[in-house]
GUTI-347367 format. One record per residue (C-alpha): residue in three letters; x, y, z. Coordinates in pm, 1 decimal, decimal comma. Last residue first. Example, Ala and Ser with C-alpha at 12.3 -4.5 7.8 and 13.67 -1.06 7.14 Angstrom:
- SER; 1367,0; -106,0; 714,0
- ALA; 1230,0; -450,0; 780,0
END
This chain:
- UNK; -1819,4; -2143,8; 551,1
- UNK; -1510,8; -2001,4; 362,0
- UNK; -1519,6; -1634,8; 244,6
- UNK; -1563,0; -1408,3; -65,3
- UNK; -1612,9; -1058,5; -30,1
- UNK; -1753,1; -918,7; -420,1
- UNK; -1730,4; -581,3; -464,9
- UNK; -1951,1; -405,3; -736,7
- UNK; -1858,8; -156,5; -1042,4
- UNK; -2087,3; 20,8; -1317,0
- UNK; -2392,3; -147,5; -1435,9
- UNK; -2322,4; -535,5; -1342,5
- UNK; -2623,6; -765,3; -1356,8
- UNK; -2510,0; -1091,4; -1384,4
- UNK; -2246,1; -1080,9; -1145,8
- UNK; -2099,3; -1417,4; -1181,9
- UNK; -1783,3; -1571,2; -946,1
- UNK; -1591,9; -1888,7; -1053,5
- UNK; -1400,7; -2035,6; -814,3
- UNK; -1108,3; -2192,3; -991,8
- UNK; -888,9; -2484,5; -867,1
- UNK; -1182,9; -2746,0; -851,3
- UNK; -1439,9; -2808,1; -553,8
- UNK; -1606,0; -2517,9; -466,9
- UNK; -1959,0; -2501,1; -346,9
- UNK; -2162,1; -2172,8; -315,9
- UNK; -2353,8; -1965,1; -118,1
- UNK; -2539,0; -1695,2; -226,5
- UNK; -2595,4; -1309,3; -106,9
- UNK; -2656,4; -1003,4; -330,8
- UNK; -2704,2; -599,1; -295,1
- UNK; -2544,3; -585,1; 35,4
- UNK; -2507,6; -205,8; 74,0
- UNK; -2297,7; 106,8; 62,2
- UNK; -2459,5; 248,9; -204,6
- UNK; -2231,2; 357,1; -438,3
- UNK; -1956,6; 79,6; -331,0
- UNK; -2278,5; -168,3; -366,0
- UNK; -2156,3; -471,4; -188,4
- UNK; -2201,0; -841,5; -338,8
- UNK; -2135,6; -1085,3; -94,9
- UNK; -2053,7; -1455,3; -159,2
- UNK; -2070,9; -1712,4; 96,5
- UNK; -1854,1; -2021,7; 34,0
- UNK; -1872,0; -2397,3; 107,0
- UNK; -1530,8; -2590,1; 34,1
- UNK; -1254,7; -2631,4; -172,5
- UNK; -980,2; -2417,5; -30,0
- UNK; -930,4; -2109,9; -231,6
- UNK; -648,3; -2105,3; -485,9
- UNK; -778,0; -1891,9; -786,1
- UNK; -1054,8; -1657,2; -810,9
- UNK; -1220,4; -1649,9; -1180,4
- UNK; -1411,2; -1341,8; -1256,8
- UNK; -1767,9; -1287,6; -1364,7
- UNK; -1887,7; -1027,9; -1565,7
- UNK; -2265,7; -1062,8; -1703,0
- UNK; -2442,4; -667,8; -1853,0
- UNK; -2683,2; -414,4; -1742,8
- UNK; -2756,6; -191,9; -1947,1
- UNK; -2604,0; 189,5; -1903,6
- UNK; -2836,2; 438,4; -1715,8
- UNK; -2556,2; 499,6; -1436,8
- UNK; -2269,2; 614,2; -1780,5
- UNK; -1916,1; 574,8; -1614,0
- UNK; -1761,7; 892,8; -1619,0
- UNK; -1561,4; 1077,3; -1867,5
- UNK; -1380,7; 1422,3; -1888,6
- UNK; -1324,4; 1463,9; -2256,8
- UNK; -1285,7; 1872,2; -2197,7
- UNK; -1559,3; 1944,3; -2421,0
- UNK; -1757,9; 1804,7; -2122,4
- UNK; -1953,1; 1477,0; -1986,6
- UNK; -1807,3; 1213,3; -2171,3
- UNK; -1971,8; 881,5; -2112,3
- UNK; -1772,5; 579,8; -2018,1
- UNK; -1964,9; 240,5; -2069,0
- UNK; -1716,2; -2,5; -2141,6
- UNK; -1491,7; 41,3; -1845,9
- UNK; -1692,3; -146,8; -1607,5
- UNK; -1495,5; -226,5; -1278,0
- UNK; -1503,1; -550,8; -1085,9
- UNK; -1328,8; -557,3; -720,9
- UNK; -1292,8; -899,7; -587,1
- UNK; -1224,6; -996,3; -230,4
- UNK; -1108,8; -1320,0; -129,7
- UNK; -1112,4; -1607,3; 170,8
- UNK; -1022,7; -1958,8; 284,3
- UNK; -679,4; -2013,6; 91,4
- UNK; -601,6; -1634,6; 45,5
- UNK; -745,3; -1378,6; -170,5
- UNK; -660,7; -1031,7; -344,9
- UNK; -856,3; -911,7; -644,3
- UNK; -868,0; -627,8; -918,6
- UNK; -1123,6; -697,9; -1203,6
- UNK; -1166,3; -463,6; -1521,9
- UNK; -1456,3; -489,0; -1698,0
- UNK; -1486,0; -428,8; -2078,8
- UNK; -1400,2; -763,0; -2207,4
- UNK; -1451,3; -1040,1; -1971,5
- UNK; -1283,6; -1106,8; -1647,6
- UNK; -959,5; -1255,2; -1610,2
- UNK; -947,1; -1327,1; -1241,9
- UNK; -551,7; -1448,4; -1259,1
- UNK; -383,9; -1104,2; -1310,2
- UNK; -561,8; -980,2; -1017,8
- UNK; -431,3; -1233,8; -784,8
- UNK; -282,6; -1023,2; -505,4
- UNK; -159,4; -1220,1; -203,3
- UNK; -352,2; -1295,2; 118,2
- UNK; -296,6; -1342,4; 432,0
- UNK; -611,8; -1301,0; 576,1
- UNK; -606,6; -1400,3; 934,3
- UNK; -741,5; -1073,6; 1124,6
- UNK; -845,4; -914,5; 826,9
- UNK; -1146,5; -1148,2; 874,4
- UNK; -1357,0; -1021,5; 569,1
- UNK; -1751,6; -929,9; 553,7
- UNK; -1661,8; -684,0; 881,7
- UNK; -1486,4; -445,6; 585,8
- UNK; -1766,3; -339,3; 397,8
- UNK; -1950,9; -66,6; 668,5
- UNK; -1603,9; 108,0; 693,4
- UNK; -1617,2; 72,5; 277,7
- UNK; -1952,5; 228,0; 238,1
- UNK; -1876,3; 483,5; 513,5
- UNK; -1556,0; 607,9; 321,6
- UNK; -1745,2; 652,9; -10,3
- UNK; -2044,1; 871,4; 172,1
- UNK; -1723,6; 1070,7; 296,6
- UNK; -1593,7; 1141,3; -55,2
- UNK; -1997,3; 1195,5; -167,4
- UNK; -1979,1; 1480,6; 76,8
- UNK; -1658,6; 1596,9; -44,4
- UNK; -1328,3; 1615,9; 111,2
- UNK; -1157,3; 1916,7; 194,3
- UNK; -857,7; 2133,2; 120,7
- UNK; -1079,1; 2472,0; 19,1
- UNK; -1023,0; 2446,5; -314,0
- UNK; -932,6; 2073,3; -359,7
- UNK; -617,2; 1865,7; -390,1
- UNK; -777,1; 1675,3; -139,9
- UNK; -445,0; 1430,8; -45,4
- UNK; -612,5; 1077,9; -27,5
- UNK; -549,0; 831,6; 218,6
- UNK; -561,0; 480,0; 47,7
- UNK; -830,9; 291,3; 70,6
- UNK; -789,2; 38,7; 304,2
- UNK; -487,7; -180,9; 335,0
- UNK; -338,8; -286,7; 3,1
- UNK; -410,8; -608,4; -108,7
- UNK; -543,0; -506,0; -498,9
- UNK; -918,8; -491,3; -310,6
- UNK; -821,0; -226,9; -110,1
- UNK; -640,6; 30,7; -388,2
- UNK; -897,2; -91,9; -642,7
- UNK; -1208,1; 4,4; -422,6
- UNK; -1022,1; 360,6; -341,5
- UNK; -951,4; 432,0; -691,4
- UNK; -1271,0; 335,2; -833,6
- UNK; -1447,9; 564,1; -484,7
- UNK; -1224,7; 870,5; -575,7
- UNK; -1271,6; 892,2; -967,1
- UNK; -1648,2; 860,1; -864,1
- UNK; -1630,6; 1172,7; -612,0
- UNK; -1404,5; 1338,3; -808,5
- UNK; -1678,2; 1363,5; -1127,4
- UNK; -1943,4; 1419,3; -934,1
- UNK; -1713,3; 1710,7; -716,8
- UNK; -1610,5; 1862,6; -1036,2
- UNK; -1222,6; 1863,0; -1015,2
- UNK; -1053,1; 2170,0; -860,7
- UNK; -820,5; 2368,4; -1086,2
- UNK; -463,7; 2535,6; -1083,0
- UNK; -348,1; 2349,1; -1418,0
- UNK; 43,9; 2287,7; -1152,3
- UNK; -127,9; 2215,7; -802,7
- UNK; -470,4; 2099,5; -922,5
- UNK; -418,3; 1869,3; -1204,1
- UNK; -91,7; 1771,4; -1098,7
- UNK; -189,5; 1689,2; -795,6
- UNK; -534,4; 1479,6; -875,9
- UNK; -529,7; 1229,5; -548,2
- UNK; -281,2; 1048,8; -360,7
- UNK; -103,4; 1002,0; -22,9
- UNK; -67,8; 795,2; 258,5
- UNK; -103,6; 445,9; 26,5
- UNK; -82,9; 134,0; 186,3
- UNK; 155,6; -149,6; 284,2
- UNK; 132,5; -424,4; 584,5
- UNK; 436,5; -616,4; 602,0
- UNK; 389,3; -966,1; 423,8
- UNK; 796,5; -1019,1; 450,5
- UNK; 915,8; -1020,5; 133,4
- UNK; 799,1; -692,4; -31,5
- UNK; 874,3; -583,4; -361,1
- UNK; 614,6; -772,4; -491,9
- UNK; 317,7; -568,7; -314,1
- UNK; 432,4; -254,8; -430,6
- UNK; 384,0; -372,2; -796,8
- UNK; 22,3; -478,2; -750,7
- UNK; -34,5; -185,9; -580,4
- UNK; 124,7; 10,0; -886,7
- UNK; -115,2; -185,4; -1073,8
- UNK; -427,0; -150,0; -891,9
- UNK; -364,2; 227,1; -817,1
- UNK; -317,3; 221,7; -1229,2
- UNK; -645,1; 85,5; -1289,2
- UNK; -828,5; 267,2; -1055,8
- UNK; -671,1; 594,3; -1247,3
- UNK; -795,4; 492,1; -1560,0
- UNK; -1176,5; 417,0; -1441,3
- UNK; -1267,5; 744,0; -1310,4
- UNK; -1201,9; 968,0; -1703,5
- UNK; -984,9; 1210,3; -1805,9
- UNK; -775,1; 1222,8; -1436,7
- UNK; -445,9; 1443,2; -1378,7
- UNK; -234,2; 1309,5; -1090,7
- UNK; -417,9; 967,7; -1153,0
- UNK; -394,6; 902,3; -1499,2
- UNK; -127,3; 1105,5; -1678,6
- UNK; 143,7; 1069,9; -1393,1
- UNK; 97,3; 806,4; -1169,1
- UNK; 70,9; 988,5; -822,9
- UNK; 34,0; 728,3; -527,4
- UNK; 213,2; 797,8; -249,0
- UNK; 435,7; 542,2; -74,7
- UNK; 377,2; 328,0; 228,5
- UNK; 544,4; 40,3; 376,6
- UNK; 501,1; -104,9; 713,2
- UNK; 648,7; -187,8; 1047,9
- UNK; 1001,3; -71,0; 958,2
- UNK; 1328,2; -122,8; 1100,9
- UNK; 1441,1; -463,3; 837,4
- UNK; 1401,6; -180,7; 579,8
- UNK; 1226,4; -400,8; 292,1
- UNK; 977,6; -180,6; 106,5
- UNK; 1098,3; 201,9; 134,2
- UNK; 1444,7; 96,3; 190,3
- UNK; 1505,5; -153,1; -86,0
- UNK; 1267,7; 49,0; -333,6
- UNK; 1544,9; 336,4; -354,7
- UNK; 1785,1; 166,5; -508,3
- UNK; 1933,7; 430,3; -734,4
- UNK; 1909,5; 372,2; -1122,3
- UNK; 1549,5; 342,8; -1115,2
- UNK; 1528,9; 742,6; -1034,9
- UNK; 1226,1; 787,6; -1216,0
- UNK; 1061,9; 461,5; -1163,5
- UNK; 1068,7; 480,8; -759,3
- UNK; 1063,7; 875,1; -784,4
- UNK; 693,0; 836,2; -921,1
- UNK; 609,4; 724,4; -577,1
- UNK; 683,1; 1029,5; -323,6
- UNK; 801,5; 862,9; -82,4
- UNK; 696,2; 745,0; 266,3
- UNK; 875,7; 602,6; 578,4
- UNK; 663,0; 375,3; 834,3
- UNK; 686,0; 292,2; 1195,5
- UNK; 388,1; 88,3; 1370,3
- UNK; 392,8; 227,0; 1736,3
- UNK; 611,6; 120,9; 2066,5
- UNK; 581,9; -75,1; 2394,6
- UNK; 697,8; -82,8; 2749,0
- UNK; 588,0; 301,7; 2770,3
- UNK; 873,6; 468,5; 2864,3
- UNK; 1195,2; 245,7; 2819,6
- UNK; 991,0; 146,5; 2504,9
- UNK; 883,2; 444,9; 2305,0
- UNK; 1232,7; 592,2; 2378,6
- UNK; 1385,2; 226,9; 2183,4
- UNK; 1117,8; 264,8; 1914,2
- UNK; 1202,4; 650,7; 1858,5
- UNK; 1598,2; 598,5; 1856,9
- UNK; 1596,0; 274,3; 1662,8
- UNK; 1333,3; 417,6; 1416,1
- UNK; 1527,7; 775,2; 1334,2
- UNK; 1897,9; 569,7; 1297,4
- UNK; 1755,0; 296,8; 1108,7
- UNK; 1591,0; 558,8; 845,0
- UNK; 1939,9; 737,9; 855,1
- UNK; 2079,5; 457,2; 804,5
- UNK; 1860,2; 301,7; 491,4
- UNK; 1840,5; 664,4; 325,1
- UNK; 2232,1; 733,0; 306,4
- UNK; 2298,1; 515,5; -16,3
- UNK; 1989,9; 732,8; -206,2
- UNK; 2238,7; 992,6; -321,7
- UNK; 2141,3; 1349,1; -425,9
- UNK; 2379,7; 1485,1; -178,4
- UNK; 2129,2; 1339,2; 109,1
- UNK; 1821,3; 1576,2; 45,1
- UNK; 1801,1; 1529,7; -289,8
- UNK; 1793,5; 1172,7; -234,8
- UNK; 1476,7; 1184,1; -143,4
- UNK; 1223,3; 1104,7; 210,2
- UNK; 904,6; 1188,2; 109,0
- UNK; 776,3; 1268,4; 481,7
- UNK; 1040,4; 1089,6; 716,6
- UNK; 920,1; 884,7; 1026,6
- UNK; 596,2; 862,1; 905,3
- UNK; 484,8; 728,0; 1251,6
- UNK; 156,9; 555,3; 1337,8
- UNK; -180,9; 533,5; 1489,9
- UNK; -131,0; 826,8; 1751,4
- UNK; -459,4; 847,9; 1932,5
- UNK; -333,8; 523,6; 2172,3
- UNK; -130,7; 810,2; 2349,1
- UNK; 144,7; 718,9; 2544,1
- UNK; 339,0; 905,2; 2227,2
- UNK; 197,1; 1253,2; 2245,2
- UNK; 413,8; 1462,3; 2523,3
- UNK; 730,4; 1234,0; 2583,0
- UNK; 707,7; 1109,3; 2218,6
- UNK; 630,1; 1435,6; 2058,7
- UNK; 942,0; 1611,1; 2287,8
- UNK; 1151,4; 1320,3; 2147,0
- UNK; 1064,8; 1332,4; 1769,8
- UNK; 1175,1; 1715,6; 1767,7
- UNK; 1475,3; 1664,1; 1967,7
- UNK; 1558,5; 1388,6; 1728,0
- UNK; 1513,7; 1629,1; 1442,8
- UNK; 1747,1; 1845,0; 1625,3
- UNK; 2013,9; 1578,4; 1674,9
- UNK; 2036,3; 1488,1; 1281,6
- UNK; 2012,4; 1858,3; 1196,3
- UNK; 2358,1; 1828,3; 1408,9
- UNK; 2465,2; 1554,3; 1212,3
- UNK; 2410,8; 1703,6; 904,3
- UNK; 2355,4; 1419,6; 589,7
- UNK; 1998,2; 1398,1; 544,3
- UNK; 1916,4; 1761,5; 554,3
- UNK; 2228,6; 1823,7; 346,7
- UNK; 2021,5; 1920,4; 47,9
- UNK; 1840,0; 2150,8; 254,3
- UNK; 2099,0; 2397,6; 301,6
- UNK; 2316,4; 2518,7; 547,9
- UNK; 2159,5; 2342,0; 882,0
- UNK; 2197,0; 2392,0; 1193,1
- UNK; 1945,3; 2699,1; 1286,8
- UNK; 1975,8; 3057,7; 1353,4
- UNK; 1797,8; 3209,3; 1122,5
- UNK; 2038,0; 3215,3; 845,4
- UNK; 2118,0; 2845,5; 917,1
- UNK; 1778,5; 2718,5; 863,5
- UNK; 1599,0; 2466,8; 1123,2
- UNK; 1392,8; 2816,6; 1224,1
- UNK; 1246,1; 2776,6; 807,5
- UNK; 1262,0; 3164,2; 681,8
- UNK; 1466,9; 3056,8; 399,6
- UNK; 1362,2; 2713,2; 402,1
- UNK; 1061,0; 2816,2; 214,9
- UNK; 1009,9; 2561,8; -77,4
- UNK; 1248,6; 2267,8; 160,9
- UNK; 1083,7; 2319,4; 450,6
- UNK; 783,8; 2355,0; 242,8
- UNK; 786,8; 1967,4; 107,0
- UNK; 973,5; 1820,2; 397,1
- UNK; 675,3; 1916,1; 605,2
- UNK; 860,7; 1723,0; 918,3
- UNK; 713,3; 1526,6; 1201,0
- UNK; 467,5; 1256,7; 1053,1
- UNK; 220,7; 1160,4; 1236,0
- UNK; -72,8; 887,9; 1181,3
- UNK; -340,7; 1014,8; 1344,9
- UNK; -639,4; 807,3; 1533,3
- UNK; -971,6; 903,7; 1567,2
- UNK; -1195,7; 714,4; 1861,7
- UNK; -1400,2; 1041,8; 1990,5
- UNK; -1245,0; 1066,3; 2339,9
- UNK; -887,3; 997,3; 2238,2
- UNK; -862,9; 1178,0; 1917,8
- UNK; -1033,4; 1520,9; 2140,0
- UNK; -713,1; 1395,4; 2397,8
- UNK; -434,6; 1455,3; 2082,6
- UNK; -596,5; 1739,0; 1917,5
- UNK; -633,2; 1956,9; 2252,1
- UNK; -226,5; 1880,2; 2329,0
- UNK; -195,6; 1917,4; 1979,9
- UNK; -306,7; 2246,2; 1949,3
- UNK; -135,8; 2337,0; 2301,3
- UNK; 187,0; 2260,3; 2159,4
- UNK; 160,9; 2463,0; 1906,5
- UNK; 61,0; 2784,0; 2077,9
- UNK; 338,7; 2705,6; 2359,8
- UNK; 617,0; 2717,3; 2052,8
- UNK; 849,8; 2480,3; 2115,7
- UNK; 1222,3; 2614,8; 2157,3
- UNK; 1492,8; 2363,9; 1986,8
- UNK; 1523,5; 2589,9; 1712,0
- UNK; 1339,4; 2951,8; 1723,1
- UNK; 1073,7; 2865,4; 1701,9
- UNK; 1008,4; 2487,2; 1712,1
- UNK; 633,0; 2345,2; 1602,5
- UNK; 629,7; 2617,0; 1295,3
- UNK; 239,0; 2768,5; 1238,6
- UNK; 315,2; 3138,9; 1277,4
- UNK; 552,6; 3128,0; 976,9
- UNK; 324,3; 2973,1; 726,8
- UNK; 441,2; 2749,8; 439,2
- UNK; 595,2; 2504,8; 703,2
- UNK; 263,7; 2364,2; 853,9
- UNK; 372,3; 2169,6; 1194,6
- UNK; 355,9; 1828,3; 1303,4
- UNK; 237,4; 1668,8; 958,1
- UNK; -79,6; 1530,4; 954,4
- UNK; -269,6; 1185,5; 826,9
- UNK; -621,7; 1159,2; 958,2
- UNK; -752,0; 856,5; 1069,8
- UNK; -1091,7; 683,7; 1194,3
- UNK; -1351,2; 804,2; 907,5
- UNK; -1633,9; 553,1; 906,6
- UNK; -1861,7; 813,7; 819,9
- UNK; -2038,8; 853,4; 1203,2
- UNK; -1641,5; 881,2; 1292,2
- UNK; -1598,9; 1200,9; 1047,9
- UNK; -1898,3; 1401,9; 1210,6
- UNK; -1730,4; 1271,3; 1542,0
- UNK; -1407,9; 1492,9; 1455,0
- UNK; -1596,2; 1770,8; 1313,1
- UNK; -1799,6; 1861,5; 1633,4
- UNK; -1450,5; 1813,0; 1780,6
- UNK; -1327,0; 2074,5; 1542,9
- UNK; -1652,8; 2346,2; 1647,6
- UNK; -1590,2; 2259,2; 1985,3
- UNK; -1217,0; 2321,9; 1999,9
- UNK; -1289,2; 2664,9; 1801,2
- UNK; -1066,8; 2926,0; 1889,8
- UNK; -812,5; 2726,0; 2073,9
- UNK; -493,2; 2891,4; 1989,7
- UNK; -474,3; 2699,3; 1690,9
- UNK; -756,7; 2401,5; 1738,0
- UNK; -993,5; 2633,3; 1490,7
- UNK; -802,7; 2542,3; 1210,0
- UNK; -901,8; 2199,4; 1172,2
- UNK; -1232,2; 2194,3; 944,4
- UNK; -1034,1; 2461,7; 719,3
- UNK; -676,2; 2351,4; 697,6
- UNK; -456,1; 2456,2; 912,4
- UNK; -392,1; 2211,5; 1103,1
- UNK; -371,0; 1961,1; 801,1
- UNK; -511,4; 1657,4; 645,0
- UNK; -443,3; 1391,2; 495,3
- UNK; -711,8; 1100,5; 484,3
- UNK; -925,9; 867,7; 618,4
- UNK; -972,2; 474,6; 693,9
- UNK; -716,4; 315,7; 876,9
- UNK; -802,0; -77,1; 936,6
- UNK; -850,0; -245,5; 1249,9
- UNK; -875,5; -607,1; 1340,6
- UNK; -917,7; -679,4; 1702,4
- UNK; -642,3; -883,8; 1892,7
- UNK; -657,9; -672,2; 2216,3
- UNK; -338,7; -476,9; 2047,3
- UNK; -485,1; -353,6; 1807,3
- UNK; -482,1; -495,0; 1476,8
- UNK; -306,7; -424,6; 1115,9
- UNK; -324,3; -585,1; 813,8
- UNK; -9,7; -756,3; 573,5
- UNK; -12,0; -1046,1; 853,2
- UNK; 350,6; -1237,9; 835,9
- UNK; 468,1; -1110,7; 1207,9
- UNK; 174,4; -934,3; 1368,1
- UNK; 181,2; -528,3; 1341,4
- UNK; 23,3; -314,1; 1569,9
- UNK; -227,3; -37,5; 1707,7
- UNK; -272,6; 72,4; 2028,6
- UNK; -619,3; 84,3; 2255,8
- UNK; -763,9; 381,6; 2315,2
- UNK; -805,1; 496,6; 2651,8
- UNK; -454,6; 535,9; 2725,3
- UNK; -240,0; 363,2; 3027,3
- UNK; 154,2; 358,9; 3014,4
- UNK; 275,8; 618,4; 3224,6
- UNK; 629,6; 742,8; 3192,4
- UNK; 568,3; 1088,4; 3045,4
- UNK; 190,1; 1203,9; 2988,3
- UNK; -81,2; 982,2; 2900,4
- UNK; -345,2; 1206,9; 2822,2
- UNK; -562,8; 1372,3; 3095,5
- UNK; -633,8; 1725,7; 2921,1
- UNK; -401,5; 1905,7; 3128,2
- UNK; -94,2; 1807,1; 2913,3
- UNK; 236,0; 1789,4; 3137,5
- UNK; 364,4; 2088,1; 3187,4
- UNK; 551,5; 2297,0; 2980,9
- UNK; 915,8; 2499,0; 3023,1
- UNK; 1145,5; 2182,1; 3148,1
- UNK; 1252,8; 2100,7; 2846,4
- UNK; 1556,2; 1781,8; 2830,4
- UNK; 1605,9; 1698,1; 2436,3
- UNK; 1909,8; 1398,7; 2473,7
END
């Protein structure tokens, strides 16, 4: 067991060791729900994205240069809807930024910063769902990574990561020292126990995933609970295009099923489309697909949502950054399919931008769907995707979820894509006439039903009607769509 005596308990009045109060409230699962809620019973749903410590609108928490200026930031992000950022406990491509240096000693600097981060989360309402290990530059730089055995660490080489017992022990140090000093905290939202977990780092075989994932959840749940009666959603991501290209090792059993795990989460990178958008309709349609797919591996309704997506390839391997018009709209489709396929929110997006931020017109996107999401009762909506069954006319494409008493329809044009350089980057064209689309939601209860058009764009009721439903099919009609609407359907 991790036993360190050199810090005191934060001095910013978080829940520290063996107490049990926090000023936010937790967040939870309920048994056959695919949303989340706290634990008063309110419905809550994470809308943000990744970020990082040292990033630009965070890197003033490190040694406490600018707490204002980031808390400033924090409640910027609240008054747009923002309430979660994604981050990894330390940033592994720069030396000075490592949680444990050497191994097993935390570095005071470090755990200051999220001392600071954690209570600033507490007083303005953001929550982060943490993940403990940059898996993707521990395993670029591991050279001068502490956890490396040439610096005095356990472990050889990262492709044993998985498999070394005593890198087994120090990751658990790791997760302990954030539980005793972070996790009474109703700031943390989640744990990603394992950042892209691969085979690669298990001797290239996916058969050790499931017990090492077991072994990470029972040991973090069980600590949560001896000291703080209770414990947070778990979650292990991967990076998604491993699911199809390594079909031939069952890797969807673990990331969708684990009997251990609250929810399931993958990142979203289809290759051609979304890593690497040509137009902003294309890559909504393959987040409502691969959200589609996600949803039918799992059995149990468990909550699932994307932690990471956004233009990678485009901006990682071409080196560019996306117009900001252009990434704004490819952005809002994506994040409109991703919710209304069944998946919760919008996905967190990865910027992928130079400097890692989100736009203005990113955040305007994030306030129209925090201001969408009292229309539905997430708190009984057990729904099931039904986009196959909406069939909407040629040229729009329709992504939907529903249950017996309520449904949400997304309808996207993709008739009227204008190209807007010599590169054939397209957007949808504003000026384009309007046209009918209508979609045909199946299974609802016959009944009364209020139906709300939202302006994604706008972040606005733009229509209102009730209707009555008596057959199998409730037929909706937009009669007047230009680019895309949501539709939030629900039982009087």
């Amino acid at each position: 067991m991790y036993e360190d005596r050199s810090f005191a308990a934060p001095a910013t009045g978080l829940p520290g060791e063996g107490t049990t109060a926090a000023r936010l409230p937790w967040i939870r699962t309920v048994s056959g729900l695919p949303y989340f809620v706290t634990e008063d019973g309110d419905p809550w749903t994470p809308i943000g994205q990744n970020d990082s410590i040292e990033w630009v609108e965070l890197k003033g928490l490190f040694r406490r240069r600018d707490l204002a200026g980031v808390e400033d930031h924090l409640r910027w992000l609240r008054s747009h809807g923002v309430n979660t950022l994604r981050l990894m406990l330390e940033c592994a491509y720069k030396k000075h930024r490592y949680i444990e240096r050497p191994t097993g000693r935390f570095v005071p600097a470090m755990v200051q910063l999220w001392d600071d981060l954690f209570a600033m989360c507490e007083r303005v309402g953001m929550r982060i769902l943490l993940t403990p290990v940059d898996t993707f530059w521990t395993w670029i730089k591991f050279s001068q990574h502490p956890w490396a055995a040439a610096n005095g660490g356990p472990l050889k080489d990262m492709r044993e990561a998985l498999l070394c017992a005593d890198t087994r022990r120090v990751i658990k140090d790791r997760l302990e020292f954030a539980v005793r000093r972070w996790g009474g905290s109703g700031a943390l939202f989640a744990w990603d126990l394992w950042n892209e977990i691969h085979p690669a780092t298990a001797g290239d075989s996916a058969e050790p995933l499931p017990e090492f994932m077991a072994d990470l959840s029972r040991f973090v749940r069980n600590l949560e609970t001896e000291l703080y009666g209770r414990a947070h959603p778990q979650t292990v991501s991967i990076y998604g295009p491993e699911l199809r290209w390594r079909a031939h090792q069952d890797l969807r059993t673990p990331i969708f099923r684990h009997p251990d795990l609250d929810f399931a989460s993958i990142h979203i990178y289809r290759e051609g489309s979304i890593d690497y958008p040509r137009d902003t309709v294309a890559p909504a349609v393959a987040m409502g697909k691969l959200v589609a797919e996600c949803l039918a591996e799992i059995r149990d309704d468990r909550p699932f949502l994307d932690t990471e997506h956004g233009p990678i390839h485009y901006f990682k391997d071409k080196r560019r950054t996306l117009p900001a018009f252009f990434d704004d709209e490819y952005f809002r489709h994506m994040s409109w399919a991703h919710l209304a396929s069944g998946a919760v929110g919008g996905g967190m997006r990865w910027p992928n931008r130079k400097p890692h931020v989100l736009t203005p017109g990113m955040r305007s996107a994030q306030r129209a769907m925090a201001d969408f999401l009292p229309l539905i009762d997430w708190t009984t909506f057990g729904r099931r995707n039904v986009s196959k069954a909406l069939h909407p006319p040629k040229g729009v494409h329709a992504f939907g979820c529903a249950s017996n008493t309520q449904a949400l329809v997304y309808l996207l044009r993709g008739d009227s894509l204008r190209k807007i350089n010599t590169r054939a980057r397209a957007i949808l064209d504003p000026a384009a006439p309007p046209r009918e689309a209508s979609a045909r939601v199946p299974g609802l209860a016959p009944g009364r039903y209020r139906v709300t058009g939202w302006s994604t764009l706008e972040g606005r009721t733009v229509s209102e009607a009730e209707v009555a439903h008596e057959g199998s099919e409730l037929v909706l009609t937009v009669p007047d769509l230009v680019t895309d609407r949501a539709l939030a359907v629900t039982r009087l």
